[in-house]
PyMOL Python script that loads the backbone (N, CA, C, O; Angstrom):
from pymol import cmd

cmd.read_pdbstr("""\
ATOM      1  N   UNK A   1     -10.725  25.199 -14.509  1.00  0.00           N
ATOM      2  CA  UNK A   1     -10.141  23.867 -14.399  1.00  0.00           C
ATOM      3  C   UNK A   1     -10.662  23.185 -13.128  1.00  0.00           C
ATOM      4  O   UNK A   1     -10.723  23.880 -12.113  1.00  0.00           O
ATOM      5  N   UNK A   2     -11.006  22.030 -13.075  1.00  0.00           N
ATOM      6  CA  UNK A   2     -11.767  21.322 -12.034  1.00  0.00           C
ATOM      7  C   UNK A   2     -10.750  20.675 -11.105  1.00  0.00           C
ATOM      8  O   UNK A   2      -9.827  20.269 -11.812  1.00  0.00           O
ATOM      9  N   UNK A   3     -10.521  20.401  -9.799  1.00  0.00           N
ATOM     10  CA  UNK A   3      -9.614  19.799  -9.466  1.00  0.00           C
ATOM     11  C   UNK A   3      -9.707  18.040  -9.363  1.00  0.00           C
ATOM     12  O   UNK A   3     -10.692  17.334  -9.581  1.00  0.00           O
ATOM     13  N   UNK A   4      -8.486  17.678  -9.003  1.00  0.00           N
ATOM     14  CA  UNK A   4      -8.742  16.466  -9.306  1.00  0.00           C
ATOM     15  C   UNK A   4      -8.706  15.472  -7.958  1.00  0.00           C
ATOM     16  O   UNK A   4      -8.065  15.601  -6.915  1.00  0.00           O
ATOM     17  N   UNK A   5      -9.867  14.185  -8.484  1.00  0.00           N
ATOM     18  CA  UNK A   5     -10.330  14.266  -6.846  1.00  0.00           C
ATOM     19  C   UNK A   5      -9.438  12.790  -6.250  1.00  0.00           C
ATOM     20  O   UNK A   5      -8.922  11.941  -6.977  1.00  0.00           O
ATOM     21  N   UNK A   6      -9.443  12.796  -5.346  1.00  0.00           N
ATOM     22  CA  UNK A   6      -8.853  11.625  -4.539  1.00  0.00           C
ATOM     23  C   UNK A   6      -9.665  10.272  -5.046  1.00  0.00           C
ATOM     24  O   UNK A   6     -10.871  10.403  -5.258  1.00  0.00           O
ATOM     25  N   UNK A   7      -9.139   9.166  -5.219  1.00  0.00           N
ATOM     26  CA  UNK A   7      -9.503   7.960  -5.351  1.00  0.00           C
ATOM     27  C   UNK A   7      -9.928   7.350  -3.997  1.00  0.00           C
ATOM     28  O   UNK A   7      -9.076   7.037  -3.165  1.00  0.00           O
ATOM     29  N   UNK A   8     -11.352   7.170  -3.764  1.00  0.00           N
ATOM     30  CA  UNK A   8     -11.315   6.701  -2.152  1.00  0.00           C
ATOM     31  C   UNK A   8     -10.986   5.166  -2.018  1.00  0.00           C
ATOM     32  O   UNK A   8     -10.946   4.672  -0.891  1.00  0.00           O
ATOM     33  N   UNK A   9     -10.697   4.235  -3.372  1.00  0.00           N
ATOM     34  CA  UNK A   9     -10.733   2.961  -3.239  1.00  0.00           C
ATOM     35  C   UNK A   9      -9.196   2.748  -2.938  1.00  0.00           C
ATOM     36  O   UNK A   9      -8.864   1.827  -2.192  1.00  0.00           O
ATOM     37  N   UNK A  10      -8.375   3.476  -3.431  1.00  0.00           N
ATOM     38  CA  UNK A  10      -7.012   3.378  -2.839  1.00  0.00           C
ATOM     39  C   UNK A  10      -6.540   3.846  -1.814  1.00  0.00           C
ATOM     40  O   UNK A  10      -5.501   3.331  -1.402  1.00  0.00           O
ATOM     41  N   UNK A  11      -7.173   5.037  -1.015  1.00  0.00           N
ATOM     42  CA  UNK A  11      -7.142   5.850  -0.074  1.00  0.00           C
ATOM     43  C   UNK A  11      -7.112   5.185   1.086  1.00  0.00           C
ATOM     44  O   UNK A  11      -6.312   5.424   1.990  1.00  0.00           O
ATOM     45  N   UNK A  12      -8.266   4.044   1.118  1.00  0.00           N
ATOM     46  CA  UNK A  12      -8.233   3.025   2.276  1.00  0.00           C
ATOM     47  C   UNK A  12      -7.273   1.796   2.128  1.00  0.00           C
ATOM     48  O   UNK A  12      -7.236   0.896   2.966  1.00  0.00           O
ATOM     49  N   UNK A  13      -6.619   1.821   1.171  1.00  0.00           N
ATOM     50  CA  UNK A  13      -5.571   0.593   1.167  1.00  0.00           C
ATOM     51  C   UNK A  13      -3.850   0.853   0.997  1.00  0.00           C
ATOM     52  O   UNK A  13      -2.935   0.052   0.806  1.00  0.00           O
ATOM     53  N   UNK A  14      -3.870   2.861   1.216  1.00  0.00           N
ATOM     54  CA  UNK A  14      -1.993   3.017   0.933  1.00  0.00           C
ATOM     55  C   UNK A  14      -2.127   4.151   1.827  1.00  0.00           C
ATOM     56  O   UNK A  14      -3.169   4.805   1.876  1.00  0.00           O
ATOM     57  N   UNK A  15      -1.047   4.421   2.581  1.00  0.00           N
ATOM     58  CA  UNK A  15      -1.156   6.059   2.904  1.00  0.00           C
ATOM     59  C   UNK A  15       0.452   6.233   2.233  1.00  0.00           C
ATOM     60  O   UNK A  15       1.440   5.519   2.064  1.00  0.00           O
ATOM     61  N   UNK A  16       0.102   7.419   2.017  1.00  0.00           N
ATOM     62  CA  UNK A  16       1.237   8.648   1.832  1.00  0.00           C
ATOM     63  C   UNK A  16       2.283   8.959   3.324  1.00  0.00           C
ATOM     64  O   UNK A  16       1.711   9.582   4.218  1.00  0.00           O
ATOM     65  N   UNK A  17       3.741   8.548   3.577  1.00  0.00           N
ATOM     66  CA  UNK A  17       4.104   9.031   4.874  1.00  0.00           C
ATOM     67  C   UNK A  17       4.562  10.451   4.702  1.00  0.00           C
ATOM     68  O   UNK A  17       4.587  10.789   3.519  1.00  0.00           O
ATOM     69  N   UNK A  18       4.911  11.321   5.511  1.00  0.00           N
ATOM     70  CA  UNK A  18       5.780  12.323   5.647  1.00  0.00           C
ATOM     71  C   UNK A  18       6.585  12.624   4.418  1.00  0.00           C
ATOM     72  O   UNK A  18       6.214  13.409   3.544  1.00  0.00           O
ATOM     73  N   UNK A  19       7.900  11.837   4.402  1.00  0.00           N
ATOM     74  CA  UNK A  19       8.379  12.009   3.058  1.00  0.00           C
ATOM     75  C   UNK A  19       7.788  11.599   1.838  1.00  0.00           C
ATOM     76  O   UNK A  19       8.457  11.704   0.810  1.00  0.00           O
ATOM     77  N   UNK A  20       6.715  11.180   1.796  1.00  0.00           N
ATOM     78  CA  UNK A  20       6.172  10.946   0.402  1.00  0.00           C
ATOM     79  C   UNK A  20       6.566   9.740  -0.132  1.00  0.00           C
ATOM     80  O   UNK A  20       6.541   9.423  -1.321  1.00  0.00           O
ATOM     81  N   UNK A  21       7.017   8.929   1.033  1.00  0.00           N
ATOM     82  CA  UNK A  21       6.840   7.297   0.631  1.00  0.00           C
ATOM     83  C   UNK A  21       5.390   6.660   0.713  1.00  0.00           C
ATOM     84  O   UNK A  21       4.351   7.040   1.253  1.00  0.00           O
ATOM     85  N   UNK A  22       5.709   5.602   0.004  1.00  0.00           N
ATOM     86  CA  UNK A  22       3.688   5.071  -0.082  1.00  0.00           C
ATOM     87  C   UNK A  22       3.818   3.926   0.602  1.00  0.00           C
ATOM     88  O   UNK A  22       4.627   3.119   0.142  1.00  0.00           O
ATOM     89  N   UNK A  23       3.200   3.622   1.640  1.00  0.00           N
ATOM     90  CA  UNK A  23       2.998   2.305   2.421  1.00  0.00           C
ATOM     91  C   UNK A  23       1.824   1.701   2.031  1.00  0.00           C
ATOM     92  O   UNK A  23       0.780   2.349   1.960  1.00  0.00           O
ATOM     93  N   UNK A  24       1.908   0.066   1.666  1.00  0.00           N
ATOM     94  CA  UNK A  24       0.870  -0.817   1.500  1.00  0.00           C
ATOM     95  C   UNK A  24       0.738  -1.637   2.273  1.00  0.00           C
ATOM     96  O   UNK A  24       1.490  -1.452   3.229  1.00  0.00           O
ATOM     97  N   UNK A  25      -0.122  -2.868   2.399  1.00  0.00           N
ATOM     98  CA  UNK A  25      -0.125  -3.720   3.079  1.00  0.00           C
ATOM     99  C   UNK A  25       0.661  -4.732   2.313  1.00  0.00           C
ATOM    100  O   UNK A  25       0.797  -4.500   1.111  1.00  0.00           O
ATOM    101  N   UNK A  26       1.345  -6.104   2.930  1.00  0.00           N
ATOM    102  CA  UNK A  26       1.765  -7.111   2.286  1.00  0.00           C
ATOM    103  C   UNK A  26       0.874  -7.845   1.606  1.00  0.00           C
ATOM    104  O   UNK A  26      -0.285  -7.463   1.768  1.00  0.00           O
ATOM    105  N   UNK A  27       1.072  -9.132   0.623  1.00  0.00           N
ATOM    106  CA  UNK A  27      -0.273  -9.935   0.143  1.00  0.00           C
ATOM    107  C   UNK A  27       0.523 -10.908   1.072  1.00  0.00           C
ATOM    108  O   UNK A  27       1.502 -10.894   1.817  1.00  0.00           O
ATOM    109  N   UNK A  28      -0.691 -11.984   0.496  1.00  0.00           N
ATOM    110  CA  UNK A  28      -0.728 -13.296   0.953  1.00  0.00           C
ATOM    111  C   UNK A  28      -1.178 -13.559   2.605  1.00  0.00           C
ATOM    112  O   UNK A  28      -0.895 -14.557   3.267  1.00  0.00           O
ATOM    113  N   UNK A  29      -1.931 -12.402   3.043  1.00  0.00           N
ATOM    114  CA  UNK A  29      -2.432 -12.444   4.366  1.00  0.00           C
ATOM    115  C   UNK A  29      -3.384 -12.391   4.695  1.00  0.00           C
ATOM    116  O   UNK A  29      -3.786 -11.705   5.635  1.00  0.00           O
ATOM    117  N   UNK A  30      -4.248 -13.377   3.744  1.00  0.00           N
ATOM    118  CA  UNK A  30      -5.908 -13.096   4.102  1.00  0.00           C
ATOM    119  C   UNK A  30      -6.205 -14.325   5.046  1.00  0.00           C
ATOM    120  O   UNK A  30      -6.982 -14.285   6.000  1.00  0.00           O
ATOM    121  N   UNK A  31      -5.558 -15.298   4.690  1.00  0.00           N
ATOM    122  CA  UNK A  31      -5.788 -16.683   5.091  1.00  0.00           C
ATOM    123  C   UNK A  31      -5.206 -17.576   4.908  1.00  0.00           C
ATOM    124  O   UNK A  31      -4.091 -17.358   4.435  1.00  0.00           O
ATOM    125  N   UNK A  32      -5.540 -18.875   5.128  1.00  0.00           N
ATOM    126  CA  UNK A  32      -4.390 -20.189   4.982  1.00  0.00           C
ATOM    127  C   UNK A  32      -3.052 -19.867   5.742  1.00  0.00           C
ATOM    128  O   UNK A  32      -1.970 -20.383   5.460  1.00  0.00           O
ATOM    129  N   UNK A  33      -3.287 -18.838   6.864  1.00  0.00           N
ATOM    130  CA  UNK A  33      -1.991 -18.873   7.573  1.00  0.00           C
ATOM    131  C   UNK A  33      -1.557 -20.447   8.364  1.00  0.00           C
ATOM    132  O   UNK A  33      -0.400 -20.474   8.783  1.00  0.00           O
ATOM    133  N   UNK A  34      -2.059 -21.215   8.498  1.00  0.00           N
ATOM    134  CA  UNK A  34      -1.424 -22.629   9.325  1.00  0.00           C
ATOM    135  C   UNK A  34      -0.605 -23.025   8.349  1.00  0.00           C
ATOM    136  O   UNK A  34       0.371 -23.568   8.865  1.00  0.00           O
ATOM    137  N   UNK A  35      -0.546 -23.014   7.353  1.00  0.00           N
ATOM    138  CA  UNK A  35       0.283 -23.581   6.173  1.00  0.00           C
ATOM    139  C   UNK A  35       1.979 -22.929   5.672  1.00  0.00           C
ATOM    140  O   UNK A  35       2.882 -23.423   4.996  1.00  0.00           O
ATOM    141  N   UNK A  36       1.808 -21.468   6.465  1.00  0.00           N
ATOM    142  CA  UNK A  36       2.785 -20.934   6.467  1.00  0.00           C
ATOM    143  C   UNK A  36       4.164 -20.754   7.696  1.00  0.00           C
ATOM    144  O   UNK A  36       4.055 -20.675   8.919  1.00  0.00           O
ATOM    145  N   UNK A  37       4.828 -20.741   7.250  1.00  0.00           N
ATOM    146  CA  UNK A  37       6.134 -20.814   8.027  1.00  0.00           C
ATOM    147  C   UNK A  37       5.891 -19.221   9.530  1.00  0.00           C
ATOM    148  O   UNK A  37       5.315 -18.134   9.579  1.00  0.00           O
ATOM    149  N   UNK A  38       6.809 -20.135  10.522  1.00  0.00           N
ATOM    150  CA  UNK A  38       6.610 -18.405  11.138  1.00  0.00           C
ATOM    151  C   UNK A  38       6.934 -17.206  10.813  1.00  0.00           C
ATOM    152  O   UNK A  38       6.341 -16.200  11.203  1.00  0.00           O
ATOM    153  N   UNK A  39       8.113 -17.233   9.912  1.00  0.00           N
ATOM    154  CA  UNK A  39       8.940 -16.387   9.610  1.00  0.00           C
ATOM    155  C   UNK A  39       7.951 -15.849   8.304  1.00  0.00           C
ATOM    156  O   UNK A  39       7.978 -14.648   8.033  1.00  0.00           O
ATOM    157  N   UNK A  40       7.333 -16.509   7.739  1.00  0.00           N
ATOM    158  CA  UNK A  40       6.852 -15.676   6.506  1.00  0.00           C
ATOM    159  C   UNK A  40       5.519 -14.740   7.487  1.00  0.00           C
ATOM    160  O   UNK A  40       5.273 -13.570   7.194  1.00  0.00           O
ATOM    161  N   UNK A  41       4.908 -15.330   8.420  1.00  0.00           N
ATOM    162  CA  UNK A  41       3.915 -15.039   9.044  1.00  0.00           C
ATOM    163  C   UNK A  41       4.132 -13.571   9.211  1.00  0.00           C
ATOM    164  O   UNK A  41       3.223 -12.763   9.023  1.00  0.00           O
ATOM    165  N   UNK A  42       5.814 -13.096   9.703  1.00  0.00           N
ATOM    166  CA  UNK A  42       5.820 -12.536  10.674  1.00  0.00           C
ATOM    167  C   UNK A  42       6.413 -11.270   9.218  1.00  0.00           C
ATOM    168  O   UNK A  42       6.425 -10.077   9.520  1.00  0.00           O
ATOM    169  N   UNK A  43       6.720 -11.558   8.196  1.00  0.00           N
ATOM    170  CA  UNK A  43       6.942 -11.135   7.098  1.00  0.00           C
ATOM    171  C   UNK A  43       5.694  -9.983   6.591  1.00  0.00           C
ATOM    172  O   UNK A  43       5.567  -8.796   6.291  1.00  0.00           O
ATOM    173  N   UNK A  44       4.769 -11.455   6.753  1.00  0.00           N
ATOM    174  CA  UNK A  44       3.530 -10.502   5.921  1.00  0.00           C
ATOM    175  C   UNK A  44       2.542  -9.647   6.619  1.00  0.00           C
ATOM    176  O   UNK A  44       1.593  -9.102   6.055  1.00  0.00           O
ATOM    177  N   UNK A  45       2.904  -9.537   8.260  1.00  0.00           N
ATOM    178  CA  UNK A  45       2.347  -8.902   9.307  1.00  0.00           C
ATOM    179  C   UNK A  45       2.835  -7.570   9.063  1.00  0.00           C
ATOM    180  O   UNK A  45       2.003  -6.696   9.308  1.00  0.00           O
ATOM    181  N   UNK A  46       4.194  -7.092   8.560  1.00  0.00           N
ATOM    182  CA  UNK A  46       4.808  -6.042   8.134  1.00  0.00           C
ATOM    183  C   UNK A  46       4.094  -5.178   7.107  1.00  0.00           C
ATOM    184  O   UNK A  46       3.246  -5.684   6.372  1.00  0.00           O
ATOM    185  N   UNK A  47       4.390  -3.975   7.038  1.00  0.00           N
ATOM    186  CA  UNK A  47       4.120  -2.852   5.629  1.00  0.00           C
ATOM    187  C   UNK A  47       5.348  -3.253   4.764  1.00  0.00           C
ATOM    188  O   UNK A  47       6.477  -3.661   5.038  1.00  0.00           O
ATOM    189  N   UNK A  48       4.522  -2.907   3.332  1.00  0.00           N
ATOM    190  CA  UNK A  48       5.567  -2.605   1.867  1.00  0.00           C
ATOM    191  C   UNK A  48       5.639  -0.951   1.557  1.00  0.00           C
ATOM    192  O   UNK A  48       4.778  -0.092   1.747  1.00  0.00           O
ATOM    193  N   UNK A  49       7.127  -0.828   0.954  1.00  0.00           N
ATOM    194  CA  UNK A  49       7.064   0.351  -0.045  1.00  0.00           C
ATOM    195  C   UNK A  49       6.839   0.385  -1.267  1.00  0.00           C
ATOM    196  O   UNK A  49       7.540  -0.229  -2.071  1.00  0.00           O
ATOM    197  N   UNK A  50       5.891   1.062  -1.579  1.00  0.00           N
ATOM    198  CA  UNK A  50       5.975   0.871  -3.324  1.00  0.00           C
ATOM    199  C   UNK A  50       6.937   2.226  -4.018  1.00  0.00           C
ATOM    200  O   UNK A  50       6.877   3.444  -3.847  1.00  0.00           O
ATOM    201  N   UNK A  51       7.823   1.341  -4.864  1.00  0.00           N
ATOM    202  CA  UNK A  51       8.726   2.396  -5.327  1.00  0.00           C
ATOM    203  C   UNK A  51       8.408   2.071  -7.035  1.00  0.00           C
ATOM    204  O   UNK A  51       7.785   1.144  -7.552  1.00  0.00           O
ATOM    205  N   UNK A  52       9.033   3.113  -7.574  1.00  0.00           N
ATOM    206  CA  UNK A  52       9.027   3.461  -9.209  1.00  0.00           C
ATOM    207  C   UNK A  52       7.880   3.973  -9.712  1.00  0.00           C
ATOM    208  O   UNK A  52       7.063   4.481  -8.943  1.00  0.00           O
ATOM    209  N   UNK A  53       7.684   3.922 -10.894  1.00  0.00           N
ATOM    210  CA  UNK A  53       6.464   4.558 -11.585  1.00  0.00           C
ATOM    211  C   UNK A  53       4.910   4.272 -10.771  1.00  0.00           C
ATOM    212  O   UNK A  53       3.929   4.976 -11.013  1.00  0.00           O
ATOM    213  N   UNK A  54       4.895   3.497 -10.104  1.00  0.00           N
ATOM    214  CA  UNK A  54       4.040   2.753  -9.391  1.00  0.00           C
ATOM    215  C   UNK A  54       3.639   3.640  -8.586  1.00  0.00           C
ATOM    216  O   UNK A  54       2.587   4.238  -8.812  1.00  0.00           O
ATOM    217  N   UNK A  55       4.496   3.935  -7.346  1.00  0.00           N
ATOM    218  CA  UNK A  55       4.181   4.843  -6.546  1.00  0.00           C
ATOM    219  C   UNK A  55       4.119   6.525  -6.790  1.00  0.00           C
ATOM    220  O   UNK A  55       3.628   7.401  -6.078  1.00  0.00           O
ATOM    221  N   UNK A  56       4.738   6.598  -7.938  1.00  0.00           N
ATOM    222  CA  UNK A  56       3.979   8.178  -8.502  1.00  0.00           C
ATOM    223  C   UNK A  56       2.832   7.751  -8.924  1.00  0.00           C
ATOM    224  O   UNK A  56       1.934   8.398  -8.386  1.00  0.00           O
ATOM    225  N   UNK A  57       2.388   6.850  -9.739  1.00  0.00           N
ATOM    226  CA  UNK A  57       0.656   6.825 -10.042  1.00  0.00           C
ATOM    227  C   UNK A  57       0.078   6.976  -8.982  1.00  0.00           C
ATOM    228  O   UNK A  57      -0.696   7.913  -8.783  1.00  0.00           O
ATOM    229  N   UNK A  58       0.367   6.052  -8.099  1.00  0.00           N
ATOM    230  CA  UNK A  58      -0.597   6.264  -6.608  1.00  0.00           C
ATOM    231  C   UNK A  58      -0.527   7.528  -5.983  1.00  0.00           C
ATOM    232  O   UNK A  58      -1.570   7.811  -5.392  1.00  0.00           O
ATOM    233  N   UNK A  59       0.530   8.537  -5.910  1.00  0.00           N
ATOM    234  CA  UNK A  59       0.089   9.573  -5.285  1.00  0.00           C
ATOM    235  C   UNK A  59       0.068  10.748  -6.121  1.00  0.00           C
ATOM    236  O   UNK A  59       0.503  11.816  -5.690  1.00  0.00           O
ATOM    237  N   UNK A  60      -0.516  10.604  -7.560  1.00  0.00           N
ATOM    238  CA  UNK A  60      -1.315  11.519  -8.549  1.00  0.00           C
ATOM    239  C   UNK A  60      -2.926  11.042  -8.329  1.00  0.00           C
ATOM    240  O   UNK A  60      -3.767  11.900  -8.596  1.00  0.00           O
ATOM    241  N   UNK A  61      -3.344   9.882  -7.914  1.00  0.00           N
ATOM    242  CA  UNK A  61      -4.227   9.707  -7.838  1.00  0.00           C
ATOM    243  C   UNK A  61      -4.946   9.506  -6.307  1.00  0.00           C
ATOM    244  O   UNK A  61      -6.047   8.981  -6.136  1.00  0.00           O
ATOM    245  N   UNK A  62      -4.229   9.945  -5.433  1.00  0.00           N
ATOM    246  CA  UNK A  62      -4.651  10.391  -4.046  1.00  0.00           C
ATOM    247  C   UNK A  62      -4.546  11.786  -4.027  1.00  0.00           C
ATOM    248  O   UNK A  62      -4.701  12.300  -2.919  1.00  0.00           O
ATOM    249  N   UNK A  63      -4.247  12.772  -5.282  1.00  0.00           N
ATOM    250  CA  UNK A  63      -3.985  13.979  -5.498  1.00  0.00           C
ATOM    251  C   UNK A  63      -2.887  14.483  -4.244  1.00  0.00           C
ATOM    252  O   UNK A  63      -3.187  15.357  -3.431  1.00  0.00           O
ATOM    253  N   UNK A  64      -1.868  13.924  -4.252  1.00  0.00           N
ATOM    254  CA  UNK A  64      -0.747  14.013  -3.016  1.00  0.00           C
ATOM    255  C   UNK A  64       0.556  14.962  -4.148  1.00  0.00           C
ATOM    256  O   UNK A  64       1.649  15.293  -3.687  1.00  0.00           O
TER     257      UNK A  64
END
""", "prot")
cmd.dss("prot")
cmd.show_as("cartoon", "prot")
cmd.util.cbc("prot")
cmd.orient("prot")
């Protein structure tokens, strides 16, 4: 049986913490920040959790 290998395209965009929560980055933060409020600014400067079926795909496919 072959093992199964890490996805490197997601690898650089989620980590796995300690407990096996998955941290992402927020969207909407590439650009057009003058248009946005401070408070969202300071919103999307933050990490997300991804929870539900979602975040088990992602860490079957970081082989976690």
């Amino acid at each position: 049986m072959l093992k199964q290998k890490t996805h490197k395209g997601l690898s650089k965009r989620v980590k796995v913490t300690g407990t096996g929560k998955v941290k992402r980055k927020c969207c909407n933060g590439g650009h057009l920040m003058s248009g946005k409020s401070a408070k969202k600014r300071r919103i999307i400067r933050g990490d997300a959790i991804v929870v539900g079926k979602r975040a088990k795909s992602i860490r079957l496919a970081l082989d976690r």
